[in-house]
C-alpha positions as CSV (number, residue, x, y, z in Angstrom):
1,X,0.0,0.0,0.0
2,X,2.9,2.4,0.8
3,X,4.5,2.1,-2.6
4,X,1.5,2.5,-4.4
5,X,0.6,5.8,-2.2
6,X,4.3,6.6,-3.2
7,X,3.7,6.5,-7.0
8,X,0.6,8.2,-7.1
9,X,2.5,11.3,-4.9
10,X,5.1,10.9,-7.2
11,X,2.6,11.1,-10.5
12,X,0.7,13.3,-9.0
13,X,3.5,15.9,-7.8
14,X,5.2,15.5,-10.3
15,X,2.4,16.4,-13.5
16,X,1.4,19.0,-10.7
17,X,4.5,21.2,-10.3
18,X,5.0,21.3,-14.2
19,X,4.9,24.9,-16.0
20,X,2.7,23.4,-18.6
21,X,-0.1,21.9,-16.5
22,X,-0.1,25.4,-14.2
23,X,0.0,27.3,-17.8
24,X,-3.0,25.4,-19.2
25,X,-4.7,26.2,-16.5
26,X,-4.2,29.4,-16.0
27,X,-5.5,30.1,-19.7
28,X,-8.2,28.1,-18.9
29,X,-9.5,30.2,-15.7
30,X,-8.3,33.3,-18.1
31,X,-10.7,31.8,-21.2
32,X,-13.4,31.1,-18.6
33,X,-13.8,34.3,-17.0
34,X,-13.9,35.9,-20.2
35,X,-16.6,34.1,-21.5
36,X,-18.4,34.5,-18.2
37,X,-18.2,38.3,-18.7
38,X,-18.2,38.4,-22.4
39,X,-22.0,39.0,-22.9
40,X,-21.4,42.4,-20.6
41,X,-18.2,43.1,-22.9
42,X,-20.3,42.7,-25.9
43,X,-22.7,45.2,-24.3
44,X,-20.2,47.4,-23.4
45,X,-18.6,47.7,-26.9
46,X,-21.5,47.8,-28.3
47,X,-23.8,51.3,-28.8
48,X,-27.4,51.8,-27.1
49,X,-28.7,53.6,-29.8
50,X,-31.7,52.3,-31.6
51,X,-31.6,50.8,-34.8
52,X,-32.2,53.5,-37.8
53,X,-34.6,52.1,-40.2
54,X,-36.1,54.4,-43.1
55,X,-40.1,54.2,-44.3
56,X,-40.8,55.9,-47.0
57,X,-44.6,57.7,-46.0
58,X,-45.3,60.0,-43.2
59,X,-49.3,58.8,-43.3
60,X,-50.3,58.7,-39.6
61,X,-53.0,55.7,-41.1
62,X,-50.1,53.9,-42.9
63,X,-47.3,51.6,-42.3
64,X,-44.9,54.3,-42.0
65,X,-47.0,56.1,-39.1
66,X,-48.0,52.9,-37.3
67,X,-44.3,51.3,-37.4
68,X,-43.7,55.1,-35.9
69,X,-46.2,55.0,-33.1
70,X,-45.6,51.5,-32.2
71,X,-42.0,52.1,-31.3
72,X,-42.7,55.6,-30.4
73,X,-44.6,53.6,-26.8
74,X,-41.9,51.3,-25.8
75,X,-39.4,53.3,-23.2
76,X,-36.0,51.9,-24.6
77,X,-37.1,50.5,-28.4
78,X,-34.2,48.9,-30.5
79,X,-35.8,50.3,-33.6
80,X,-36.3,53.8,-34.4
81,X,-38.2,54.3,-37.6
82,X,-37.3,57.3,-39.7
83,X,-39.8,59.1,-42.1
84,X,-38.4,59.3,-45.2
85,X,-40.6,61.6,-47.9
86,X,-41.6,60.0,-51.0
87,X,-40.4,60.9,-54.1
88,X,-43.2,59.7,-55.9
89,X,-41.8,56.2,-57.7
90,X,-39.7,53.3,-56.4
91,X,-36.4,54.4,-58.4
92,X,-36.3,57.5,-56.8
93,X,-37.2,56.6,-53.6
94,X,-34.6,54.1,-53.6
95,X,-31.8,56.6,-55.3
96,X,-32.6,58.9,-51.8
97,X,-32.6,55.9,-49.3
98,X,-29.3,54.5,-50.6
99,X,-28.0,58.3,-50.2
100,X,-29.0,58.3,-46.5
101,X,-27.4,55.1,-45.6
102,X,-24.3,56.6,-47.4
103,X,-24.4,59.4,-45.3
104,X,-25.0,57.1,-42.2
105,X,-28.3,58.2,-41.3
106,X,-30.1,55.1,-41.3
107,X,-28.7,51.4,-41.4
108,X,-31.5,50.2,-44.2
109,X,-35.3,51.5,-45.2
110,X,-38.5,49.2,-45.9
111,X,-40.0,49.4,-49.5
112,X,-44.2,49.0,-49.4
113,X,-44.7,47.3,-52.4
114,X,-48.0,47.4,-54.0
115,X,-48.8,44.0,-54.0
116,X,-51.0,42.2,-51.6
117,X,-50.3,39.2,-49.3
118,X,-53.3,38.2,-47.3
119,X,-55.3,42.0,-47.7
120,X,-51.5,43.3,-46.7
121,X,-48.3,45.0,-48.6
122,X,-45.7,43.2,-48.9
123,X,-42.3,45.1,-47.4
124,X,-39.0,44.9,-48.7
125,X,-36.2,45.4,-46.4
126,X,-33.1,46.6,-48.1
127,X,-29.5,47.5,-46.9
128,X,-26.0,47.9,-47.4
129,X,-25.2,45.0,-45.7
130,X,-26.5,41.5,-45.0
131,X,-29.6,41.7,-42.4
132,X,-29.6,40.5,-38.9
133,X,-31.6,37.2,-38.0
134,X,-33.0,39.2,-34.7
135,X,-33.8,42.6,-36.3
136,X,-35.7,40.9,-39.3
137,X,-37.7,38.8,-36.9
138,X,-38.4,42.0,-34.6
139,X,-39.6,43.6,-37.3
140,X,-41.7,40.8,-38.7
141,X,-43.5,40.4,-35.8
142,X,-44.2,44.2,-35.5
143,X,-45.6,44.4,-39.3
144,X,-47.4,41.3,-38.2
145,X,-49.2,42.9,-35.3
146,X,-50.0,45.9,-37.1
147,X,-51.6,43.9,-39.5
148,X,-54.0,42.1,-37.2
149,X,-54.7,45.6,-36.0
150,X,-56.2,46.6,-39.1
151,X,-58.0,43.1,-39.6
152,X,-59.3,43.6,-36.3
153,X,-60.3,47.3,-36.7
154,X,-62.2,46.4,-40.1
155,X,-64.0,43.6,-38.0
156,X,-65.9,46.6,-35.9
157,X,-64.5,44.9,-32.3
158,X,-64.5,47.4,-29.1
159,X,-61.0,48.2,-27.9
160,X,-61.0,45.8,-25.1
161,X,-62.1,42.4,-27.7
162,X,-58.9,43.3,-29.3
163,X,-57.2,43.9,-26.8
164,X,-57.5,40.3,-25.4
165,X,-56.9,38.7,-28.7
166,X,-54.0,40.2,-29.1
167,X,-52.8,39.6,-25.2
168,X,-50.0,36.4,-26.1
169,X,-50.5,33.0,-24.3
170,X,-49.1,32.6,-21.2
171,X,-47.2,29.1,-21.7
172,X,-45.1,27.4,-18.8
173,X,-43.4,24.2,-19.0
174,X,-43.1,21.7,-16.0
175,X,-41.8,18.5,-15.9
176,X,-43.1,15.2,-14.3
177,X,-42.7,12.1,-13.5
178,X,-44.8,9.2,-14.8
179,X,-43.2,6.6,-12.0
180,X,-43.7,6.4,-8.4
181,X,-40.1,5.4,-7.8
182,X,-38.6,8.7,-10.1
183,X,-38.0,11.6,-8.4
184,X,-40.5,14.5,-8.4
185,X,-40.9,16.5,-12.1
186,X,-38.4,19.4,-12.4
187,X,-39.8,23.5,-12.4
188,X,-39.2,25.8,-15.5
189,X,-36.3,27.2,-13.5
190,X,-34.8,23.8,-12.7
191,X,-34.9,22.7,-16.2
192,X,-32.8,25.8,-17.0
193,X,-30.6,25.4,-14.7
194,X,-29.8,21.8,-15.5
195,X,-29.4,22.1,-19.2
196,X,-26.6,24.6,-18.5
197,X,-25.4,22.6,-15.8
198,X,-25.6,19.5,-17.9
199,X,-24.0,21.3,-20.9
200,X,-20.5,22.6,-18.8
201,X,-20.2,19.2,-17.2
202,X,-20.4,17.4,-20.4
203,X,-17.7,19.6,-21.9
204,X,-15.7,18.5,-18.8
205,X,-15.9,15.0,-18.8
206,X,-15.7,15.0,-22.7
207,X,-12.2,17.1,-22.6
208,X,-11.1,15.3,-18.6
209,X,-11.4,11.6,-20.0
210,X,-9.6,12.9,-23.5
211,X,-7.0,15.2,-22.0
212,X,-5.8,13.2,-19.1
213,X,-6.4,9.7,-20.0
214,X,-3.8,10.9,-23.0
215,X,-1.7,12.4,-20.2
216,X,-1.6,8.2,-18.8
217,X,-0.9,6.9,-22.1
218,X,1.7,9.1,-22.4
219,X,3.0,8.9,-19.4
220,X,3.6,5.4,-19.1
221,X,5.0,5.3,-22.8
222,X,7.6,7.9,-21.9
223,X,9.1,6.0,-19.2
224,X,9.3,2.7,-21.6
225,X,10.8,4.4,-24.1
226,X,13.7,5.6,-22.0
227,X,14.4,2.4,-19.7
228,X,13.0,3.7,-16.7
229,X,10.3,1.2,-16.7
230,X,13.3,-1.3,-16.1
231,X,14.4,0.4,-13.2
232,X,10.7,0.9,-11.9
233,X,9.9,-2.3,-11.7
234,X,12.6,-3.7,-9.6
235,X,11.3,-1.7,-7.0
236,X,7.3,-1.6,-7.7
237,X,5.3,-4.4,-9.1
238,X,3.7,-3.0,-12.9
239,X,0.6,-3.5,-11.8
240,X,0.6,-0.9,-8.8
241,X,2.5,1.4,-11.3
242,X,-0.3,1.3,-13.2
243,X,-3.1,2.1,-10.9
244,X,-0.8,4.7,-9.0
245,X,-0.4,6.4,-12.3
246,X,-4.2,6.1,-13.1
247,X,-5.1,7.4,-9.3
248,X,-2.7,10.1,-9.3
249,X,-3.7,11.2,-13.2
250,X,-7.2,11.5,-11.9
251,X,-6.3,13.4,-8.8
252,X,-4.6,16.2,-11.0
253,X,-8.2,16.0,-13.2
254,X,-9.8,16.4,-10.3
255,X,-7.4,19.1,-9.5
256,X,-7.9,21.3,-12.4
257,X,-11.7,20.9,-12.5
258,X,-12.2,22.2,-8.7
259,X,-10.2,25.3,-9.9
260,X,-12.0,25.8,-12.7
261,X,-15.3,25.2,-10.5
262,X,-14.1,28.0,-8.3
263,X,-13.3,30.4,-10.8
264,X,-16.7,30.1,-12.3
265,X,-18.4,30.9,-8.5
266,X,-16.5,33.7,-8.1
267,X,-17.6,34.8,-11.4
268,X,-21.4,34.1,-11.3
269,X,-21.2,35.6,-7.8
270,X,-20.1,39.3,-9.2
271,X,-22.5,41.7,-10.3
272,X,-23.1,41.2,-13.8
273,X,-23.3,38.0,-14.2
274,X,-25.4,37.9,-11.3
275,X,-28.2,40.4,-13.1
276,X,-27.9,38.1,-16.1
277,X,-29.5,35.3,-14.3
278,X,-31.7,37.1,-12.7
279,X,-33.0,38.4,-16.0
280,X,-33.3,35.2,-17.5
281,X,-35.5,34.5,-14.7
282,X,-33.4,31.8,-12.9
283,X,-32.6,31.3,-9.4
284,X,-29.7,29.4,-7.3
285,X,-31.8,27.9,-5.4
286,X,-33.2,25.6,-7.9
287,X,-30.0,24.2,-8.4
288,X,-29.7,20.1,-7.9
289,X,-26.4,19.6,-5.0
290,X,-27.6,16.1,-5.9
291,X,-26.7,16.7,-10.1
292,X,-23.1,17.4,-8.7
293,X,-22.7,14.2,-6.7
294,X,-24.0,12.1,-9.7
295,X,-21.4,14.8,-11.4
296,X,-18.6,13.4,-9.6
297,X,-19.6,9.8,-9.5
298,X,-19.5,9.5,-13.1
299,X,-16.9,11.3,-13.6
300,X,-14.6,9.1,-11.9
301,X,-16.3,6.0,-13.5
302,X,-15.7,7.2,-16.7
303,X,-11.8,8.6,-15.9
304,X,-10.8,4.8,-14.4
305,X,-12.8,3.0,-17.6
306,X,-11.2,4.7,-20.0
307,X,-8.0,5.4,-18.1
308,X,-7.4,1.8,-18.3
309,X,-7.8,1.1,-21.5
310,X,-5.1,4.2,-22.2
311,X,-2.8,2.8,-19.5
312,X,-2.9,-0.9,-21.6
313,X,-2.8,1.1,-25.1
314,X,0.4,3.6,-23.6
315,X,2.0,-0.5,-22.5
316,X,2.6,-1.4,-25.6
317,X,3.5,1.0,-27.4
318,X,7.4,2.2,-27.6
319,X,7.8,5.4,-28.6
320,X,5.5,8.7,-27.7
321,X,4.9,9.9,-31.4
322,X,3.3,6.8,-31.3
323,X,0.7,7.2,-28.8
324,X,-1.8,9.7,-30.6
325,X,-2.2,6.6,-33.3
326,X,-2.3,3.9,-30.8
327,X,-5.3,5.4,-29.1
328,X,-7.1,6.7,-31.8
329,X,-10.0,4.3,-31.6
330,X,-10.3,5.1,-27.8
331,X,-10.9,8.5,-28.3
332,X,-13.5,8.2,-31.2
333,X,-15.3,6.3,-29.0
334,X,-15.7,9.3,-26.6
335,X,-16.3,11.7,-29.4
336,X,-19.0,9.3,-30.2
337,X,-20.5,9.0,-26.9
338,X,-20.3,13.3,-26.8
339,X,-22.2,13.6,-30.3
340,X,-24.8,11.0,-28.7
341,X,-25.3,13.1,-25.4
342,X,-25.3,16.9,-27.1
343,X,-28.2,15.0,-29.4
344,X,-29.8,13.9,-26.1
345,X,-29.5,17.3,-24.6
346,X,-33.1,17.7,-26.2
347,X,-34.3,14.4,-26.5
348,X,-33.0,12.5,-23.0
349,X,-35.8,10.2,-23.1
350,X,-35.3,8.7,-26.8
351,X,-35.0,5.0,-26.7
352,X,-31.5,5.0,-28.4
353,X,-30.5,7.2,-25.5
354,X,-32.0,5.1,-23.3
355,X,-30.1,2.2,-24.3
356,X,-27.1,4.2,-24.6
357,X,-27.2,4.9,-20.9
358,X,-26.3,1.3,-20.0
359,X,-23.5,0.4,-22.1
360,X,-20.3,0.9,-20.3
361,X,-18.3,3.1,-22.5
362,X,-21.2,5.8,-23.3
363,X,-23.3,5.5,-20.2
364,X,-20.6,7.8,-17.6
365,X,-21.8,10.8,-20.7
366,X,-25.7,9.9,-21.3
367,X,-26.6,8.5,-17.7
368,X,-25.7,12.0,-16.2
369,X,-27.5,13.4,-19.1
370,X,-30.5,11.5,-18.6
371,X,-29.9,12.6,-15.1
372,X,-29.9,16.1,-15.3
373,X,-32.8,16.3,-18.0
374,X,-35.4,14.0,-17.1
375,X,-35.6,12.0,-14.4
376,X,-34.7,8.9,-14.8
377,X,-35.9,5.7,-11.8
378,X,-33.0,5.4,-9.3
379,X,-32.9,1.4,-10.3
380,X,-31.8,2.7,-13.5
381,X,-29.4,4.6,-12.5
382,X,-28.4,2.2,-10.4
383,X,-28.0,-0.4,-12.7
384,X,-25.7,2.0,-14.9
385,X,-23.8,2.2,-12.1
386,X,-22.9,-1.4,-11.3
387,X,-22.8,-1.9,-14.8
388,X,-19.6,0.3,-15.6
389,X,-18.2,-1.0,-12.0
390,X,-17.9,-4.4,-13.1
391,X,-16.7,-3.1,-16.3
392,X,-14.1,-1.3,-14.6
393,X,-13.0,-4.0,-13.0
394,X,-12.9,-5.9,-16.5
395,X,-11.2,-3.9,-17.8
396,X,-8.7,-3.3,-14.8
397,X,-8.2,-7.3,-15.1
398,X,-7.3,-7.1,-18.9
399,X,-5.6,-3.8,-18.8
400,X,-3.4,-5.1,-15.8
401,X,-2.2,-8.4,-17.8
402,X,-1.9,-6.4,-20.7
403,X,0.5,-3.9,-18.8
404,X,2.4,-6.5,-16.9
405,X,3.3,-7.9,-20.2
406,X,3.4,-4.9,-23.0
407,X,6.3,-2.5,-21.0
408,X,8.8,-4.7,-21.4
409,X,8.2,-5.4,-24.9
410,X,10.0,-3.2,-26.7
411,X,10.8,-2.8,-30.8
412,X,7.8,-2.6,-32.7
413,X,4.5,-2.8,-31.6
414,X,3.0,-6.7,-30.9
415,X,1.1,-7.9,-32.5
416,X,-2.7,-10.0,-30.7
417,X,-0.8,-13.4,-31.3
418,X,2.8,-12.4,-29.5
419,X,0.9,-9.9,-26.7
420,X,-1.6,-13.2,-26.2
421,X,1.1,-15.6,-25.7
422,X,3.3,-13.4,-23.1
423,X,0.1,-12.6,-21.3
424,X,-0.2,-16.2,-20.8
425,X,3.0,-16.6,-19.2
426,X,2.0,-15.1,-16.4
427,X,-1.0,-16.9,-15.2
């Protein structure tokens, strides 16, 4: 027990005090901080001034004067519509709207054609540039109220029968449970709250398993490939190596994670992130403690099941330009299992997800999912659990004869026949 503490102190210490691993990280808090605070740098950088948009018409009954009064009402509108006069045909009114967006004065105008869709104009927005998804559906949805205004005021209905037919549906979304033995449904709020939650964590287990169960590939082929495996080994048995490496590896994950963790509390806990939450209507309190245990627990099953399977890959192979080759199909396996959960982000209860959740290389990415968007029965969840333990310790069982065997064989990668025959040498 002492040496294996010993090696993962050593591992562990030793990645630690690196410049590279404290560099990464510290561009890592740097990158996360910024894009905590980058949609108040946006804001900042960007101007408060209302969009500039030219109508040609200054008709109080028309388009022009409607658009005008409607954003005329709002206290802080993003559009302001300009009157432009009419020059009395379209070529001329669109010589003089191409000279005021020259000049700056407005960013594009609307031409009222005199064609009819549905008893209404159609408009043409033009502009110098391409037009904004968000402004074109702003002023979509203005043009379409206005419409249903006039509809509504041909119909002869009192102010107040428009008024509620024009009030929007007040729509709220609530999950639930259909099983006695799930958990209770999840609020609005909570639902929020977990998708982002889901959403960061997945990122971290996604680039955790990658990043460090590389780091124990390579770790394990750079001491092969300069002969310190031979001196190693007089002193610790390969197979403690192994799992000190693993265990220590995953402490330094672990490591960089709670850092990052921190970093991201201290930055929702200042002032404009916290106003960002609170106008997205969300609240701390609806956040799951129970989402960050399952967080953890998954994690480390997915670290040690995958870590092995590096640490057996890193065995055999010789030489570290190797390594990135060598585990290859490892690592498109967790790219696949990613693609699989982000698709499950809005579909968690799909039956391919479902059944994803249970196989032992996927399920450590789609059981937390399933987790933290629906709510799954506990005797699933515990099921996925015992599943990927045993496969753990399958895996630890083959990876373990597979590294006792592969870092002393040196040259040229083995091949199944030659690794299957040493392994068999040490039954």
């Amino acid at each position: 027990m002492n040496r294996i503490l010993t090696v993962i102190k050593f591992t562990y210490m030793t990645r630690f005090r690196m410049k590279s691993f404290r560099i990464m990280t510290l561009i890592l808090m740097i990158v996360l901080s910024v894009l905590f605070h980058l949609p108040a740098i946006i804001n900042q950088l960007s101007s408060d001034e209302p969009t500039k948009i030219g109508v040609f018409g200054t008709s109080p009954t028309g388009i022009a004067g409607k658009l005008t009064a409607f954003y005329n009402n709002q206290s802080k509108p993003d559009i302001l519509i300009v009157p432009l006069p009419d020059g009395g045909s379209t070529a001329a009114n669109e010589a003089y709207g191409k000279q005021q967006i020259a000049d700056k004065k407005i960013k594009g105008f609307l031409e009222i054609a005199d064609a009819k869709q549905g008893g209404f104009p159609k408009v043409i927005y033009k502009s110098k540039g391409t037009m904004e998804f968000s402004l074109k559906n702003k002023l979509q949805t203005t043009l379409h109220l206005i419409k249903t205004d006039i509809v509504l005021q041909g119909a002869g209905l009192s102010d107040a029968v428009k008024t509620a037919l024009q009030t929007p549906v007040s729509l709220e979304t609530v999950q639930i449970s259909t099983s006695d033995q799930a958990a209770a449904g999840k609020t609005e709020s909570q639902i929020a709250i977990s998708y982002a939650l889901v959403y960061v964590m997945l990122f971290l287990l996604y680039m955790g398993v990658i990043g460090f169960g590389n780091l124990v590939a390579t770790e394990i082929t750079a001491e092969k490939s300069t002969r310190v495996m031979e001196l190693l080994i007089t002193s610790v048995s390969p197979l403690k190596q192994m799992f000190g490496k693993i265990i220590g590896i995953c402490l330094l994950a672990l490591t960089q994670i709670g850092l990052l963790i921190a970093v991201g509390a201290v930055n929702l806990s200042l002032s404009g992130s916290s106003s960002m939450i609170a106008d997205l209507h969300l609240s701390w309190h609806d956040l799951q403690l129970s989402l960050i245990v399952y967080f953890l627990i998954f994690y480390l099953l997915g670290f040690f099941i995958y870590a092995t399977v590096f640490a057996a890959v890193g065995s055999i192979v010789s030489r570290t330009e190797d390594v990135g080759q060598a585990i290859m199909p490892v690592t498109l396996v967790i790219v696949a299992a990613f693609m699989i959960a982000i698709f499950g982000l809005n579909q968690p209860n799909a039956g391919f997800v479902v059944t994803m959740s249970f196989v032992p290389f996927f399920s450590p990415l789609i059981m937390f999912l399933r987790i933290g968007m629906s709510t799954p029965p506990f005797w699933q969840i515990a099921i996925s659990i015992a599943i990927q333990l045993a496969s753990i310790g399958a895996m630890a069982w083959l990876a373990a004869k597979i590294y006792r065997t592969g870092v002393l064989m040196y040259g040229k990668r083995p091949t199944l026949k030659e690794l299957r025959k040493a392994m068999r040498a040490y039954r």
